[in-house]
C-alpha positions in Angstrom: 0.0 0.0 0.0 3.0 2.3 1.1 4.8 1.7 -2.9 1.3 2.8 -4.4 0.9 6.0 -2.2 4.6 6.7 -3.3 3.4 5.9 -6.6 0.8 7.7 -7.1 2.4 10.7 -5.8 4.9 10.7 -8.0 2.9 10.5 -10.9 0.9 13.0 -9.6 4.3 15.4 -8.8 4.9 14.8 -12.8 4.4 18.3 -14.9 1.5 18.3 -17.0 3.8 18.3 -19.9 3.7 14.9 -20.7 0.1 15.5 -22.2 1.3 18.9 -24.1 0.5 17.6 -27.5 0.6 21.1 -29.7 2.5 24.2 -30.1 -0.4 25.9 -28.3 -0.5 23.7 -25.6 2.9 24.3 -25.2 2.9 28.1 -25.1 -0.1 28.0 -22.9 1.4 25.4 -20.5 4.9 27.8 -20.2 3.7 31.1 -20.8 3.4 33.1 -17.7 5.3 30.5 -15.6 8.1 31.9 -13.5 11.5 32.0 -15.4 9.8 31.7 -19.1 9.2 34.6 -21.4 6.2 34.6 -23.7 6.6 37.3 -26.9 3.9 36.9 -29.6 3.6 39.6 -32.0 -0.1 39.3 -34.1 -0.9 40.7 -37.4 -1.6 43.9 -36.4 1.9 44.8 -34.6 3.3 43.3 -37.9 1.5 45.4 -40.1 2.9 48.3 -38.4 6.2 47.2 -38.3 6.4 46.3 -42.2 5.6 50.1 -42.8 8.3 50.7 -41.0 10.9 49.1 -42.8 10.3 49.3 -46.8 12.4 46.4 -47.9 10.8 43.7 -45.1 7.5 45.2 -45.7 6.3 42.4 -48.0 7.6 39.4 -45.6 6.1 41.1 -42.6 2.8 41.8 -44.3 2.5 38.3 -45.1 3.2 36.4 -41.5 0.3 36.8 -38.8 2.0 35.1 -36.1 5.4 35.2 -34.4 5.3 33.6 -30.9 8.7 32.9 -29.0 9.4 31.4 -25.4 12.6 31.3 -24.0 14.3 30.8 -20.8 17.5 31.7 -19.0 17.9 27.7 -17.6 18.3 24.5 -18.7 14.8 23.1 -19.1 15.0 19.4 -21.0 11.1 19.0 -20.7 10.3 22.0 -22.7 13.1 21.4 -25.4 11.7 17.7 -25.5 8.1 18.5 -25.7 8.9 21.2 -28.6 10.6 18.3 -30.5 8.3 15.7 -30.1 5.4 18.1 -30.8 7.6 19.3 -34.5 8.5 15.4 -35.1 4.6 14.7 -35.1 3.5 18.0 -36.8 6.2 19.5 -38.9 8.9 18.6 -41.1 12.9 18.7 -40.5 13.9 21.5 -42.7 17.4 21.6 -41.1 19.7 21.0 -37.9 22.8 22.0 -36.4 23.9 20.0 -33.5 28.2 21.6 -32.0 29.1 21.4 -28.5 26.0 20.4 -26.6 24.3 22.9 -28.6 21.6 22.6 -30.9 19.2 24.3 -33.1 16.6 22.8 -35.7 14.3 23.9 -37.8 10.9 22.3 -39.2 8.4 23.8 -41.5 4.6 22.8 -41.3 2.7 23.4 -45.0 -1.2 23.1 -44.5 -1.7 24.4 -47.9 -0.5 27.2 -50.7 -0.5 30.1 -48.4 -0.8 28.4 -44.6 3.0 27.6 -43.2 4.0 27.3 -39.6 8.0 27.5 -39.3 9.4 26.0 -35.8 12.5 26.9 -34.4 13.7 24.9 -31.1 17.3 25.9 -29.9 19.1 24.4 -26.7 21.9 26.1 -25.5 23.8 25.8 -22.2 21.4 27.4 -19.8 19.1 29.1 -22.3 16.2 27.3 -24.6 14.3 29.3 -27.2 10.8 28.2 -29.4 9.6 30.3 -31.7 6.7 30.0 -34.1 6.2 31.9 -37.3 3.1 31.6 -38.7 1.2 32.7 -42.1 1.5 32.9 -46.0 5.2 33.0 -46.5 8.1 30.9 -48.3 10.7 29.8 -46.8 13.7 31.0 -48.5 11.8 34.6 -47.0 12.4 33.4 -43.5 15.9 33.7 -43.6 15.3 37.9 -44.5 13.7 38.5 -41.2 17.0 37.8 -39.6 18.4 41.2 -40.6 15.0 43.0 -39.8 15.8 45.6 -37.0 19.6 45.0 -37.6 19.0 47.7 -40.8 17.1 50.3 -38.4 19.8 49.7 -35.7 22.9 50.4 -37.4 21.5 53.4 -38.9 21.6 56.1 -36.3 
């Protein structure tokens, strides 16, 4: 009787994480938690930010979605859940695995002008997910890396 109390209290000391099945349920089970960050920019921040910069205009316009969550520790369940949730849902687009590090990428097509693009990143005491969602290709993905580096460099 003692083994199942210990049992069941163990099971029961388990994060919820186990039954985190999607992207949303993974921001939604991390977001707000103490030591995670939660950014998501919607389509209307977006919008205002590709009038801002001429030459990312198009891209921006086109994405409705950007969520990221990060923290500042070591978290193996988050990292694991991101991956098993892209291995189910997205593709591998491409990896980079140095030093304990890694970073992979997946894209998720639901049709001509639906993509979901999925970023998970381990590195020593810091994980990152982000999301970018909407009518985009990929080869643009790689442009919104220099957005704001162009507007910072300019003062």
């Amino acid at each position: 009787m003692r083994r199942i109390v210990l049992l069941l209290m163990l099971l029961l000391s388990v994060p919820a994480m186990a039954g985190v099945e999607t992207v949303d349920e993974l921001f939604a089970a991390y977001s707000g938690r103490d030591g995670y960050k939660t950014v998501v920019l919607g389509r209307k921040i977006l919008s205002v930010m590709s009038k801002e910069d001429g030459a990312m205009s198009d891209v921006i316009g086109r994405i409705s979605r950007i969520r990221v969550l990060s923290t500042e520790k070591s978290d193996t369940a988050v990292v694991n859940s991101a991956l098993r949730i892209a291995e189910k849902e997205y593709e591998l687009f491409s990896q980079n695995i140095e030093d304990m590090e890694s970073t992979s990428f997946y894209i998720r097509e639901e049709n001509d002008r639906d993509r979901s693009f999925l970023m998970v990143a381990h590195r020593t005491g810091q994980e990152i997910i982000m999301e970018i969602s909407g009518d985009f290709k990929v080869t643009e993905i790689s442009k919104l890396s220099k957005f704001g580096t162009s507007t910072t460099s300019k003062h």
